[in-house]
C-alpha positions in Angstrom: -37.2 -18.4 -13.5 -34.6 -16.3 -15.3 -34.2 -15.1 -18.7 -31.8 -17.2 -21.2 -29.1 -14.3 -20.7 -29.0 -14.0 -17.3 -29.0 -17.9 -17.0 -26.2 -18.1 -19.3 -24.2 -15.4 -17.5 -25.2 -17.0 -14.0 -23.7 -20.0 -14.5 -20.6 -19.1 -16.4 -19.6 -17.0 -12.9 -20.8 -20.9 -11.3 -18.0 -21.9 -13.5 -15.3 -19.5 -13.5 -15.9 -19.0 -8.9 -14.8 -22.5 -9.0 -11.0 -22.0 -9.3 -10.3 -19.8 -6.0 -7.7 -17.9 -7.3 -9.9 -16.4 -9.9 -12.2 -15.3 -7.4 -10.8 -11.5 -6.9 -11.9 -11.1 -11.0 -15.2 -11.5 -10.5 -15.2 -7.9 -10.0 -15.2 -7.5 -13.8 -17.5 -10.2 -14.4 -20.0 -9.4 -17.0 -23.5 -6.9 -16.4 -22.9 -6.1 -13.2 -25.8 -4.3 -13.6 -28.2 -6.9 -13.0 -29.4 -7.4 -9.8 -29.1 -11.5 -10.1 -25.9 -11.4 -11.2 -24.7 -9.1 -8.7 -26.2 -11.4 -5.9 -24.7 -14.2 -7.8 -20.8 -12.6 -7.3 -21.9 -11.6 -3.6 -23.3 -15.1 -2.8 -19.9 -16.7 -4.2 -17.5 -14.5 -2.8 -19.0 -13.7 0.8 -17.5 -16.3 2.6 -14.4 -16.2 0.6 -11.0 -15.8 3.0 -9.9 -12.1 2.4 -6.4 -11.9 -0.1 -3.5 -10.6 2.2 -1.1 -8.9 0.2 2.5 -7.4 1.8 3.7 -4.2 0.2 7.7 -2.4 0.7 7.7 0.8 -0.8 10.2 3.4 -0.9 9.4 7.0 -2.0 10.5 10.3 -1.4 8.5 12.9 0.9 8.2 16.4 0.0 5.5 17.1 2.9 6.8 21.1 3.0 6.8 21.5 -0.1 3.6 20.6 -0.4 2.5 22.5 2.0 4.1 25.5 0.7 2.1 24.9 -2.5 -1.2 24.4 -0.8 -0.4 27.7 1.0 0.4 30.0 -1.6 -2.4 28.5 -3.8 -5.3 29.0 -0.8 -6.1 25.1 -0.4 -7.7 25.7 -3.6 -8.2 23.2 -6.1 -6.2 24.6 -9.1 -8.3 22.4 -11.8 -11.6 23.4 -10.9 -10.8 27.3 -10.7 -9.4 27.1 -14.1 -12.2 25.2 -15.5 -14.8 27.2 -13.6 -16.2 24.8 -11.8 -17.2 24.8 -7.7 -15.7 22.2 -5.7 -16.5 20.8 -2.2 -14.2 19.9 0.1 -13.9 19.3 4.2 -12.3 20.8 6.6 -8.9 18.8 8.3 -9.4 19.7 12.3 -6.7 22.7 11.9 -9.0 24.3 10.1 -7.9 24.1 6.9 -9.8 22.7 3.5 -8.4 19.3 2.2 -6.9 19.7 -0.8 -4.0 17.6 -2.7 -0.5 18.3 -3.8 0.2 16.8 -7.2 3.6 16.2 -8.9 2.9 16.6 -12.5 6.1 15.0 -13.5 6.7 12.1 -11.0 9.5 12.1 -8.3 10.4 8.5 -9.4 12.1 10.4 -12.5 14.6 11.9 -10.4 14.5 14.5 -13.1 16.4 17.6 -12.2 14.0 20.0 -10.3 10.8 17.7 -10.1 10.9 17.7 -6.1 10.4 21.2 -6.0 7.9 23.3 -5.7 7.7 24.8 -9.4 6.4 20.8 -10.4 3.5 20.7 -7.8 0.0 21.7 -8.4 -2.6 21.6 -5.9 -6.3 19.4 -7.0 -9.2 18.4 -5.3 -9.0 14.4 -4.6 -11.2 13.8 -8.1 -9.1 16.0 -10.4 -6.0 14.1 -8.7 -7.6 10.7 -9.5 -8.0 11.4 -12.7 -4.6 13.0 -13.5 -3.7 9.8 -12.6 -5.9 7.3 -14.1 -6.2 8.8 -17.5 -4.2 9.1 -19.8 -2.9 12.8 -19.6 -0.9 14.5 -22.0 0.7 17.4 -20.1 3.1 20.1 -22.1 5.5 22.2 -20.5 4.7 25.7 -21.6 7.2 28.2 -20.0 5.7 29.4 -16.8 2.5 27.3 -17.9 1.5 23.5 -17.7 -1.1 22.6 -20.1 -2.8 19.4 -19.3 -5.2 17.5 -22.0 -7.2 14.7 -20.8 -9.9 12.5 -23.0 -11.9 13.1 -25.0 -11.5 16.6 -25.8 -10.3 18.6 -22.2 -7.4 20.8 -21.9 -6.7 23.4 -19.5 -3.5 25.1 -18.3 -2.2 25.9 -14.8 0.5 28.3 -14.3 3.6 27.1 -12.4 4.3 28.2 -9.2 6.9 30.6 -8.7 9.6 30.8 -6.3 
């Protein structure tokens, strides 16, 4: 028999899995952290017809430049050197460690100069998520970019240099 809460919580997913569009929010439904629950959303969704979705993008490709970047910088992860922390990475079949080439300000700007090379930085695929999923702060501090992420983080990286 279950608890009053998770009874409560079970059948309010009974409720809201019965409109099919909804069914992609039960992601966020409440306490995933119970097991019953979680069973609940898998037992609901599992036979659910997977959401096709269509996507036309357009965006610019600065692969050399990149590459350039990663280069210069030793497929190092620029974040965690300046922050002193170790990173792990793969190797890609050349022979190379995986790192990623981030825009600090973003090509869709157009801004003057933010294809090239002096706007890239090179971060391991976490410190690259979360440049992009928090909200960052970055100043622009001559030949320095000082980036301040929640709660309390900041750390600079210099720019590259041409």
């Amino acid at each position: 028999m279950r608890g009053g809460t998770a009874t409560a919580q079970f059948d309010s997913l009974v409720d809201f899995s019965t409109n099919v569009d909804q069914l992609p929010l039960l992601a966020s439904a409440p306490d995933l952290q119970n097991p019953e629950i979680r069973k609940a959303v898998w037992d609901l969704t599992r036979d659910a017809t997977p959401i096709i979705k269509h996507r036309i993008s357009r965006y610019v490709e600065r692969g050399p430049i990149g590459a350039m970047v990663k280069l210069t910088n030793n497929h190092r992860c620029q974040g965690c050197d300046v922050l002193g922390q170790a990173w792990a990475t793969f190797f890609k079949p050349d022979g190379m460690p995986y790192v990623e080439a981030h825009h600090v300000v973003q090509v869709s700007t157009l801004s003057v100069d933010v294809p090239g090379p002096q706007n890239v930085i090179t971060v391991c695929p976490n410190h690259h998520r979360q440049l992009h999923f928090e909200v960052t702060t970055v100043l622009h501090l001559g030949d320095e970019f000082e980036f301040i992420l929640p709660p309390h983080l900041a750390f600079r990286i210099r720019k590259f240099s041409v």
